[in-house]
N, C-alpha and C positions, 0 to 999 in steps of 0.2 A: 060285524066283527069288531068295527072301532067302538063299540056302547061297550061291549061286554065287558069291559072292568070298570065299567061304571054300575051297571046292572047288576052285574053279580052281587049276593053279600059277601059283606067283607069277613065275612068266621067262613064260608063255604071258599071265595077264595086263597084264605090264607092256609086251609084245610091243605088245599091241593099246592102248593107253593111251597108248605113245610116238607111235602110230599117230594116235590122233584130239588129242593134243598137237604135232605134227610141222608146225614152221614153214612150211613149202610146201603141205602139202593136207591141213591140220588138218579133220576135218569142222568143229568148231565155232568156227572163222573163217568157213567157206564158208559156213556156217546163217546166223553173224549179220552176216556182212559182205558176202555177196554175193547171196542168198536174200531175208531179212526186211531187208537196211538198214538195221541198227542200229546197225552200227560201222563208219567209213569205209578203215579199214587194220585188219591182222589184229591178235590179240595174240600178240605174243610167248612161249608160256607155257614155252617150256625155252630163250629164250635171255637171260632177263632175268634179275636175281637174286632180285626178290620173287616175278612171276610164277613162276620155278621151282619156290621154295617151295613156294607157294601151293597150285602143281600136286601136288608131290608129297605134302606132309598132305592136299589131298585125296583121293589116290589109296591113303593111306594109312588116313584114315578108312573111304572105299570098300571096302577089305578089312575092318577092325573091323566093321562092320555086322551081320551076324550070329553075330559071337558077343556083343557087346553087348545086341542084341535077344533074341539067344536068355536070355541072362543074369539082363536086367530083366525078362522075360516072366517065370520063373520066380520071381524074386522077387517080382514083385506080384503074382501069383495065391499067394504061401504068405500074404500079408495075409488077416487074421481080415476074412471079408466082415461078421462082424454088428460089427466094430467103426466100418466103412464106414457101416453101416444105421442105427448110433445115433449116429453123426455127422449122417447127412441129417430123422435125427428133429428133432436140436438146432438144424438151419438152416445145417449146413454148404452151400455150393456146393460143385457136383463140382473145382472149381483148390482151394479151402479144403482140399478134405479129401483133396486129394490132397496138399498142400504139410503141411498140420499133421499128419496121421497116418502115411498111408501110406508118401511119404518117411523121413521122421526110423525109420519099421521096415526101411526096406531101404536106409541108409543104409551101414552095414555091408559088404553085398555091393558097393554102388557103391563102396565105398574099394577095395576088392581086386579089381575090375573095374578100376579106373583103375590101381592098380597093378600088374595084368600087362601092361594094356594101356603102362605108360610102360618098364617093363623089356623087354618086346618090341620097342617103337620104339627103344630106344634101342641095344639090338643088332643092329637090323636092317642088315644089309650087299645083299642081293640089289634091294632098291625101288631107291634110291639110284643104286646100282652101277648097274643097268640103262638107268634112265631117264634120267639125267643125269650118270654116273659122277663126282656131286660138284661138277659144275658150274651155271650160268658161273661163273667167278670163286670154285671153292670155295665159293657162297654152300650147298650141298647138303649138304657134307663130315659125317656125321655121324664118330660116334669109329671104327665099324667100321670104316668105309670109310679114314678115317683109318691105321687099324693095319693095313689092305691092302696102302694105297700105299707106305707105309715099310717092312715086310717083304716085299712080292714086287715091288715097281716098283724100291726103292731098294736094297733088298737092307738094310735095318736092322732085324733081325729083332727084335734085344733092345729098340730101340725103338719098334718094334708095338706089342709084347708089355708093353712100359710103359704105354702110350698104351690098350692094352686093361687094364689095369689100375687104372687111374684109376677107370676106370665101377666099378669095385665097390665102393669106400668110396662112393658115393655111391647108389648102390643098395641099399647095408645101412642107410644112414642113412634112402632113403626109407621100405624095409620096415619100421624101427623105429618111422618116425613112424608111419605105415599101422595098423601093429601097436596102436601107443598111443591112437591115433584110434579103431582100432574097438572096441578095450578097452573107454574112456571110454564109448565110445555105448552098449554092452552095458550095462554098470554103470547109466546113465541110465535106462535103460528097466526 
């Protein structure tokens, strides 16, 4: 159950996602607005432009979830358990000794977890595209989608192809910081 939004495709599950986000017979207005009573009108979640959002880095995080998990699971099991055992000798608590040791050793891999994970978002065109094609209001628009519209809608291909170029100085910029970041922590330790 933790693979399956990895596994799944991404147009099969954004199919079902636009499906229980769907202004008319969203399951989760029907749960809490007509079921449990919790909300007197539905939400809005793909025609508003926060709700949109909202919805879609959820749905976005939704897919990261196992590779995330998979990720930190492996990092914290290569933590030295007798370094964990002479912390609980000294009076560490299990949050203490998770926050002063164990973190600050897999802090490293969490940088370059977050960093594939913001290079992926940020090229992602199919979530987007599908579930909101950018909208309302453009509030969705990321750059792919951006350099979609203007090469195959508008017919401005060289400025797509601009507009998908932008993201790269900014994605060598993060990788360097990323870079420098996990350096330093190496170095530290």
């Amino acid at each position: 159950m933790l693979l399956l939004p990895w596994i799944m495709p991404t147009v099969f599950s954004t199919m079902i996602w636009s499906w229980i986000f769907h202004p008319s017979f969203s399951i989760i207005n029907e749960i809490l607005v007509n079921r449990v009573g919790l909300l007197s009108e539905p939400i809005p979640f793909l025609r508003n432009e926060s709700w949109a959002m909202a919805s879609l880095i959820f749905v976005n995080v939704w897919r990261g979830i196992p590779f995330f998990g998979i990720t930190f699971l492996a990092a914290i099991q290569s933590v030295n358990p007798e370094i964990i055992e002479a912390s609980k000798i000294d009076g560490a608590s299990k949050w203490g000794s998770f926050w002063r040791i164990s973190f600050p050793m897999i802090l490293p891999v969490v940088i370059i977890v977050m960093l594939i994970s913001t290079i992926g978002t940020l090229g992602d065109f199919d979530l987007p595209f599908l579930l909101t094609h950018g909208g309302p209001n453009n509030a969705t628009t990321l750059f792919s989608l951006t350099a979609y519209t203007l090469s195959m809608s508008s017919g401005f291909i060289g400025l797509g192809a601009a507009v998908t170029m932008t993201m790269f100085p900014l994605l060598i910029l993060l990788v360097i910081a990323s870079l420098i970041s996990v350096r330093k922590q190496q170095q530290d330790s």
